[in-house]
N, C-alpha and C positions, 0 to 999 in steps of 0.2 A: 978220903977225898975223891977218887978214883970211882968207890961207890957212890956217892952223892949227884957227883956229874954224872953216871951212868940212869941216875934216875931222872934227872932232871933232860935227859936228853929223851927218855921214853917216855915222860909225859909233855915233850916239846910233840913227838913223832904224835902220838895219840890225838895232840891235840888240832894236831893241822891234817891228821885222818880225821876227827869230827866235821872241823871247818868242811873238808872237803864237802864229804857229806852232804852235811845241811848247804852247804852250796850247790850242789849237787840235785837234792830235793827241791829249790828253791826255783831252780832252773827249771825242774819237769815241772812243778807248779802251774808258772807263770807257761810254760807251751802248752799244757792243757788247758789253762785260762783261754789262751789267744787260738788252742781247736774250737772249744768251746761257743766263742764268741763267732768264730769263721763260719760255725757248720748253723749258731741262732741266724744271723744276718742270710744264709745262702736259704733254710727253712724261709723267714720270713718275706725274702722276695721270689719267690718259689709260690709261697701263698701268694703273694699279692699280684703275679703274674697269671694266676689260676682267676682269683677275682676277676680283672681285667679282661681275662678271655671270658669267662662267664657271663660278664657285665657288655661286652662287645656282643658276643653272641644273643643275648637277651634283645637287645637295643637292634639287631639286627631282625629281628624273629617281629620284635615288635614296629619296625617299619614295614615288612610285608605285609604283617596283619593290614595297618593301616592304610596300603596301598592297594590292599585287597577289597576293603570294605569301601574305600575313598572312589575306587573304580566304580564299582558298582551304583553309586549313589550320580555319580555324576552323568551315568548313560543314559539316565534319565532327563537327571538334572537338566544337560544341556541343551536336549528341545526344547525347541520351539513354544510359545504359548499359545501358536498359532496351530503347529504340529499333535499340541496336547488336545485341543479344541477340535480338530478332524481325529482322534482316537474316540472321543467322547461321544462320537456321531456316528460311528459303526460298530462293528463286530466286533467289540475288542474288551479286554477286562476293564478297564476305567468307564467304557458303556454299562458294565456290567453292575458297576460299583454304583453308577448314578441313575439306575434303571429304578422308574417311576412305581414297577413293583415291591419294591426292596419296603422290609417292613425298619420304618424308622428308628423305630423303638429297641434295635439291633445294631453291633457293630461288626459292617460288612470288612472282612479283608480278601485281599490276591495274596498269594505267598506262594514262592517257588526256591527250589534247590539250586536251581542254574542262574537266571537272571529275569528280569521284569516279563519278557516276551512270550517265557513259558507261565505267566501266572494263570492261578486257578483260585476260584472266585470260593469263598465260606464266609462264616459266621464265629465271632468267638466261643460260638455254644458249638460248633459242631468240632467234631476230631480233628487234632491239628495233622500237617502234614509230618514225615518219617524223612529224612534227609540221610539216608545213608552213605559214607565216603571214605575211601582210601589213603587221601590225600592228606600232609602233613596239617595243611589250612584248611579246616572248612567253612563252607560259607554259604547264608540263605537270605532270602532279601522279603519282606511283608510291607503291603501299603496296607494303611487302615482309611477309611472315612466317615467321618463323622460330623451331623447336620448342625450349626453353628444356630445361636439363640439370638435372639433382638437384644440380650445384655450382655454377649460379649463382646469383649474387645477387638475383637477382630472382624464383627459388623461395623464397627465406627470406622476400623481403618479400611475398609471396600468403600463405605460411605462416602469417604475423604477422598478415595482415589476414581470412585465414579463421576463424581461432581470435577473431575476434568476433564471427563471425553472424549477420554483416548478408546478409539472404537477399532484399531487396526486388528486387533484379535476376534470381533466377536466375529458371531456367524454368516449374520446376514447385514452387511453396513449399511444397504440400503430401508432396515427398518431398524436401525439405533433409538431415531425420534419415538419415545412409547410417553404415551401420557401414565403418569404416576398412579393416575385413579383407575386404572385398568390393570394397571403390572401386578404381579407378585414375584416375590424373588425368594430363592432358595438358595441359601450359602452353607457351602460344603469346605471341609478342613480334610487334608489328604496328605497325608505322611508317610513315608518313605525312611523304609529301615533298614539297612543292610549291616550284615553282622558278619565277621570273620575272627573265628578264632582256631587255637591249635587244637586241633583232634586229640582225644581223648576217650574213654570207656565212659566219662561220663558227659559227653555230651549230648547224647539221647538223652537224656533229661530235662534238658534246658532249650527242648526247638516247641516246647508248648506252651507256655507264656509268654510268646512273643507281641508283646504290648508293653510302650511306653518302657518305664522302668523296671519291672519284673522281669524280662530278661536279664539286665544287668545284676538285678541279685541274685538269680538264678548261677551264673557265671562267675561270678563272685565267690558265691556260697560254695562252689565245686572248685575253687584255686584251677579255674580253667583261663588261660591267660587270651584275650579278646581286645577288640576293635569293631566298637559300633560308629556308624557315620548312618547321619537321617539329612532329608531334605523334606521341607513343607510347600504346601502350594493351597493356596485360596482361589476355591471356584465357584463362581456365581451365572445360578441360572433363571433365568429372567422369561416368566411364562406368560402371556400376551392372548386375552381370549377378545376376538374380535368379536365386532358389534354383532356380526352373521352367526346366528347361536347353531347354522352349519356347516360354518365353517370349522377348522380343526386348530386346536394350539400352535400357535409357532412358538418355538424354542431357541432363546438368545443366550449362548454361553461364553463367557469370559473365565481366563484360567488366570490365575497370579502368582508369579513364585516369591514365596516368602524369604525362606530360608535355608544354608544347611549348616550344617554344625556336628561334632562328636562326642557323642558320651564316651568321658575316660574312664577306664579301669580301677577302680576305687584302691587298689592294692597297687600300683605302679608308686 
């Protein structure tokens, strides 16, 4: 009897040292479940605090750009059409651009490192400029122009806005009145590029196709992150050969600003 209870008491003892146990394991289980879960969750916003900085900083980098190129464009931009018409009449690159010797059949640009002021007048055949810089942004600015056709669209719309007579810009208002059968008119398209992007090794690569869209693949193609802003302007020059065959040409010019606008980053 004696022995019987003695066993039955050491497999009561055994068995409530297993309980223990597996109570015991069950407990670290579930605390390493609940580290586990503490140390994914602290990982996870941890990342997505890095994201957010990254994505702040990006978004940051990509408003200077913008404000960089956005500047540039508008210091032009916002002269005068009257201001642009006394450039046109002296010593200056946009003279340079609409100068009588310029062979048509070529697209003349200015392009400068610094801003419009310092441009310097080529050709897309000759060697581009080298824009060398230190600076985290860099940035270079190109006007192109180019002689407009009796079919495009942007003769019709000079056509439309001449036939009002608004004459506060041209040269000489005192000879606006030109008889049609005597004029000829030369219509010119002048566009304004300015470009800022982050410095990089490879952005010596991309300041020679500075035209229209090739830049932008250019910039593109090298994951160089950028900000282009352009501005257009329609100029028409109105050539008047008097009856006196010695007398000399006079020259009526009117400047129009069309546009501006920004090519986006194809990768943003």
């Amino acid at each position: 009897m004696n022995k019987s209870t003695n066993q039955f008491n050491h497999l009561k003892v055994l068995s409530i040292k297993t309980y223990d146990k597996l109570q015991s394991g069950f407990v670290l289980l579930v605390v390493l479940v609940v580290l586990l879960f503490i140390s994914g969750l602290t990982a996870l916003m941890m990342s997505q605090n890095s994201v957010d900085v990254r994505s702040v900083l990006y978004h940051q980098n990509q408003y200077k750009l913008f404000i960089a190129a956005d500047k540039a464009v508008m210091n032009l931009w916002q002269l005068s059409p009257k201001h642009l018409v006394h450039m046109a009449q002296t010593d200056t690159w946009l003279a340079s651009l609409l100068s009588d010797k310029n062979d048509l059949t070529k697209i003349y640009t200015a392009q400068s490192c610094n801003d419009w002021q310092t441009f310097s007048i080529s050709t897309l055949d000759d060697p581009p400029i080298q824009c060398h810089h230190t600076a985290p942004i860099v940035s270079w600015q190109a006007t192109y122009i180019e002689p407009i056709g009796a079919n495009h669209y942007l003769n019709t719309l000079l056509q439309n806005t001449l036939s009002k007579k608004s004459a506060h810009d041209i040269q000489n208002p005192d000879q606006q009145a030109v008889n049609d059968d005597t004029a000829h008119y030369e219509i010119f398209h002048l566009r304004l590029y300015a470009i800022a992007a982050q410095n990089s090794q490879d952005i010596i690569q991309c300041q020679e196709p500075l035209y229209q869209t090739r830049i932008t693949t250019c910039l593109n193609d090298h994951g160089i992150i950028h900000k282009i802003s352009v501005a257009e302007w329609l100029i028409w020059r109105q050539k008047i050969q008097k009856t006196d065959s010695s007398a000399e040409a006079a020259n009526a010019i009117r400047i129009m600003p069309l546009r501006t606008y920004d090519i986006r980053s194809m990768r943003e």
